[in-house]
N, C-alpha and C positions, 0 to 999 in steps of 0.2 A: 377584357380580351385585348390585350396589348397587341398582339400582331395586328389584330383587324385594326386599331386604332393606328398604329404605326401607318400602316400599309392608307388609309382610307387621307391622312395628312400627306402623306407623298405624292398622293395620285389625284385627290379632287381638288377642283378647282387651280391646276397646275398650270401658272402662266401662259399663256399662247406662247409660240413660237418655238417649242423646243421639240428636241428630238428623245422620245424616252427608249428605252428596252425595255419592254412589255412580258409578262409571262403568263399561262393560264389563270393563275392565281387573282392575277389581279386586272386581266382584260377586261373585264363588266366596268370594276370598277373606274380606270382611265377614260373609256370609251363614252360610260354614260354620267361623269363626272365633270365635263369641259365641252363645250358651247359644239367646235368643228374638230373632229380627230381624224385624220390620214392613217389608217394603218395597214402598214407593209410589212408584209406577210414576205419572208423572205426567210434564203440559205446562206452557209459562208463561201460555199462551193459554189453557187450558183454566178454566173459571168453577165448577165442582166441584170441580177439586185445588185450588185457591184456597182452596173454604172449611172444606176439611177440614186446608189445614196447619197453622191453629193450634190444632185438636184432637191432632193427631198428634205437637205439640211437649208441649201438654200431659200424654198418656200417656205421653210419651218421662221427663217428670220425676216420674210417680208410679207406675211399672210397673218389673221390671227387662227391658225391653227395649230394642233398640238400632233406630233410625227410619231405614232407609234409601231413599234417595229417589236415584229415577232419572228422568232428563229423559231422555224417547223422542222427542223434536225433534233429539237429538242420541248415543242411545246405543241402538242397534235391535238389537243381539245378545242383551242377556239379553232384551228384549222377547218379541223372538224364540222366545228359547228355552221363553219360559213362557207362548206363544201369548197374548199379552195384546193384545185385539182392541179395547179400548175405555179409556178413563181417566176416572177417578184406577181404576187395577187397584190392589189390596195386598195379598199373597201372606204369609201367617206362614209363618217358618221357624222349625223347633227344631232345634237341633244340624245344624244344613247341610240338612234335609230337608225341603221344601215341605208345610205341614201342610193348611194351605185359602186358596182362591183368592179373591179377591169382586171386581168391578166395581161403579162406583157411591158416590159420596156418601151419609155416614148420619152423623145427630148425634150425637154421643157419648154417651149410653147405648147406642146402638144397637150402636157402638165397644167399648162394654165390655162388653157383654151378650157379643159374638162370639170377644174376646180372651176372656173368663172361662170359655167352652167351651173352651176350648185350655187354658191354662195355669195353671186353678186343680184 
């Protein structure tokens, strides 16, 4: 199965610190594939996921987590899955398993104060 093989080198074990674009397809696999995953759940319309992505590339290059970002204009399953009823949503995972959920735009202290409950 070459896709799944393609797809499973792209996404496991993907260096900390980047930002990927994420889709149904392969959200399991990013998510429980890399140590800490940030994923934002986000629109292109939307005027809060706007001002938080370039916070979020920021912690992507001084953290060792991995930024994944889903467009729900276009990928409604893991939405779905993790009842995310409003955006920018961003869900930490560690090791594959949703640690906390939040709704909402916040500046980065705010960002790190909430990542440093988790991961320090």
């Amino acid at each position: 199965m070459l896709i799944g093989y393609e797809l499973l080198e792209k996404y496991v074990g993907v260096i900390m610190g980047q930002v990927l674009e994420v889709n149904d397809a392969d959200f399991d696999m990013v998510t429980k594939g890399n140590e800490w995953v940030l994923v934002d759940f986000w629109a292109p319309w939307c005027g809060p996921c706007k001002m938080i992505a370039p916070i979020l590339k920021e912690i992507a290059g001084e953290r060792d987590i991995t930024i994944a970002k889903v467009n729900t204009d276009v990928n409604s399953l893991a939405p779905g899955k993790y009842n995310v009823r409003g955006i920018p949503n961003l869900i930490l995972f560690h090791n594959g398993e949703p640690v906390e959920q939040i709704t909402g735009a916040m500046p980065k202290p705010g960002m790190d104060n909430w990542l440093n409950r988790h991961m320090i």
